[in-house]
Each structure stands twice: as structure tokens, then as C-alpha cells.
C-alpha positions, 0 to 999 in steps of 0.5 A: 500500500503506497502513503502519498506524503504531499506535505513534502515538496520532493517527497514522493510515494513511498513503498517497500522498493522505494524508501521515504526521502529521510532514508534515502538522504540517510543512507547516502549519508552512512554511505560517503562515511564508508566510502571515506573510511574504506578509502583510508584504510585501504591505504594506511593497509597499502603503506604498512605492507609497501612503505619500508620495503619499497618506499625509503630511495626513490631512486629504486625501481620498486619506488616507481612502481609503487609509489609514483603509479599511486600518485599518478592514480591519485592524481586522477582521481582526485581531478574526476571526483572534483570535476564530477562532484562540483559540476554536478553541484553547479549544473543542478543548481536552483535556479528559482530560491525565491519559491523555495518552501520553508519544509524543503529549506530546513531538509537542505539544512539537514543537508548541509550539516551532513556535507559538513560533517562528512567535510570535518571527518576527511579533515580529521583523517588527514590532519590527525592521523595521516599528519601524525604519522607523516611527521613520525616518519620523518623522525626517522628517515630522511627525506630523498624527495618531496614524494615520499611514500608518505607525502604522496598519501597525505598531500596529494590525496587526503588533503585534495580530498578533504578540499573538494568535500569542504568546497561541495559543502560551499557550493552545496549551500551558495547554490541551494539555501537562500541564507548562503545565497544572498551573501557570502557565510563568514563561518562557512567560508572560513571553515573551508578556506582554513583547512584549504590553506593547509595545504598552502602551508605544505608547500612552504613546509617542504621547501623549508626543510629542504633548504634549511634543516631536515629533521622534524620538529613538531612545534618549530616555527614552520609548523605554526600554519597547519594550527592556525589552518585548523583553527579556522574549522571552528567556524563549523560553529557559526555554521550551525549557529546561523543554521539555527536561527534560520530553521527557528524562523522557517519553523515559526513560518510554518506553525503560523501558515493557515 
């Protein structure tokens, strides 16, 4: 038996091959966090059983096989899954926010809280454990090249990656909700744009150590960028603060709609 849920702008005839939209934006949800977690996985399982016994001279044959092919790979990937996400994102935009219902506002709310944390969750795995062990690495080999096994890992996949999920959730917001929309989110803006300079930070990481020392320390001067980057996701809390107060608004628009 089909329950028609018209009160749902894009809610459509629910039956038992077609689950409600919550469920559907649910198991989307649950899906990009096994996907994330999956990927990361698979590569710290690829650095334990490769990254001594191929990855300490890049001058090897081994190092090429190994390790630049998955940079190749990375590369690729990383291109296809921003190309493909963000112009998706910006080709179904809407394109008529002023009509938009106050039911279908709030699930967007959902929404973007769900692209936010799926954003801070990439975030933690390369900033937190992926940096970490970078840094432990070096401690106790010396750096022939700017693409260790390690760097090849952490700089040029987990930190694009993380990018281009904190730019869908700008994109995502800018496109779909009439609160982004109208004008640029301080706390947004700076919750993607802090981590983002991260990675700006790497460049100038790795030409210091090549040029003026080679061992690590966590709390040299040269570091101090990756801690203010970070410092800027705080502002996921404006994000929610501002999401909020917008969804009290559009809850007391539809309490008092005839």
C-alpha cells in the first residue's frame, strides 16, 4: 500500500522498493562515511605492507612502481571526483530560491550539516592521523624527495580530498539555501578556506626543510600554519549557529501558515 506524503515538496510515494526521502538522504549519508573510511584504510593497509620495503630511495625501481603509479592514480582521481562532484553541484543548481518552501529549506539544512560533517571527518583523517604519522616518519628517515611514500598519501590525496568535500559543502549551500545565497557565510567560508590553506602551508613546509634543516620538529616555527589552518574549522560553529536561527524562523513560518 503506497502513503502519498504531499506535505513534502520532493517527497514522493513511498513503498517497500522505494524508501521515504529521510532514508534515502540517510543512507547516502552512512554511505560517503564508508566510502571515506574504506578509502583510508585501504591505504594506511597499502603503506604498512609497501612503505619500508619499497618506499625509503626513490631512486629504486620498486619506488616507481609503487609509489609514483599511486600518485599518478591519485592524481586522477582526485581531478574526476572534483570535476564530477562540483559540476554536478553547479549544473543542478536552483535556479528559482525565491519559491523555495520553508519544509524543503530546513531538509537542505539537514543537508548541509551532513556535507559538513562528512567535510570535518576527511579533515580529521588527514590532519590527525595521516599528519601524525607523516611527521613520525620523518623522525626517522630522511627525506630523498618531496614524494615520499608518505607525502604522496597525505598531500596529494587526503588533503585534495578533504578540499573538494569542504568546497561541495560551499557550493552545496551558495547554490541551494537562500541564507548562503544572498551573501557570502563568514563561518562557512572560513571553515573551508582554513583547512584549504593547509595545504598552502605544505608547500612552504617542504621547501623549508629542504633548504634549511631536515629533521622534524613538531612545534618549530614552520609548523605554526597547519594550527592556525585548523583553527579556522571552528567556524563549523557559526555554521550551525546561523543554521539555527534560520530553521527557528522557517519553523515559526510554518506553525503560523493557515
Amino acid at each position: 500500500m503506497a502513503i502519498n506524503t504531499h506535505d513534502h515538496p520532493v517527497a514522493t510515494v513511498a513503498t517497500a522498493h522505494q524508501p521515504p526521502w529521510y532514508l534515502r538522504d540517510v543512507y547516502t549519508y552512512l554511505g560517503a562515511f564508508g566510502v571515506l573510511t574504506t578509502i583510508y584504510m585501504g591505504l594506511r593497509v597499502y603503506q604498512g605492507a609497501f612503505a619500508v620495503t619499497t618506499g625509503l630511495d626513490s631512486t629504486l625501481p620498486e619506488y616507481e612502481t609503487y609509489w609514483m603509479r599511486l600518485f599518478y592514480l591519485e592524481l586522477a582521481a582526485i581531478t574526476a571526483t572534483m570535476a564530477g562532484i562540483w559540476g554536478y553541484l553547479w549544473t543542478t543548481r536552483d535556479r528559482n530560491l525565491d519559491t523555495l518552501e520553508p519544509k524543503e529549506e530546513i531538509r537542505r539544512y539537514f543537508t548541509l550539516t551532513m556535507w559538513i560533517s562528512v567535510y570535518t571527518f576527511a579533515v580529521y583523517w588527514a590532519g590527525s592521523y595521516f599528519a601524525e604519522q607523516d611527521n613520525s616518519w620523518h623522525q626517522v628517515v630522511l627525506r630523498d624527495t618531496p614524494f615520499t611514500a608518505n607525502h604522496i598519501v597525505e598531500f596529494y590525496f587526503n588533503f585534495p580530498l578533504y578540499i573538494i568535500l569542504g568546497g561541495s559543502a560551499w557550493l552545496y549551500a551558495r547554490t541551494r539555501l537562500p541564507l548562503y545565497a544572498r551573501e557570502i557565510s563568514l563561518p562557512l567560508t572560513l571553515a573551508v578556506f582554513g583547512p584549504f590553506m593547509i595545504f598552502v602551508s605544505v608547500g612552504f613546509n617542504e621547501w623549508g626543510h629542504t633548504f634549511w634543516f631536515r629533521e622534524e620538529f613538531f612545534a618549530a616555527p614552520i609548523h605554526w600554519g597547519f594550527v592556525v589552518g585548523v583553527w579556522f574549522a571552528l567556524g563549523v560553529g557559526g555554521i550551525l549557529l546561523q543554521q539555527v536561527a534560520r530553521i527557528t524562523e522557517l519553523l515559526d513560518r510554518i506553525e503560523d501558515a493557515p
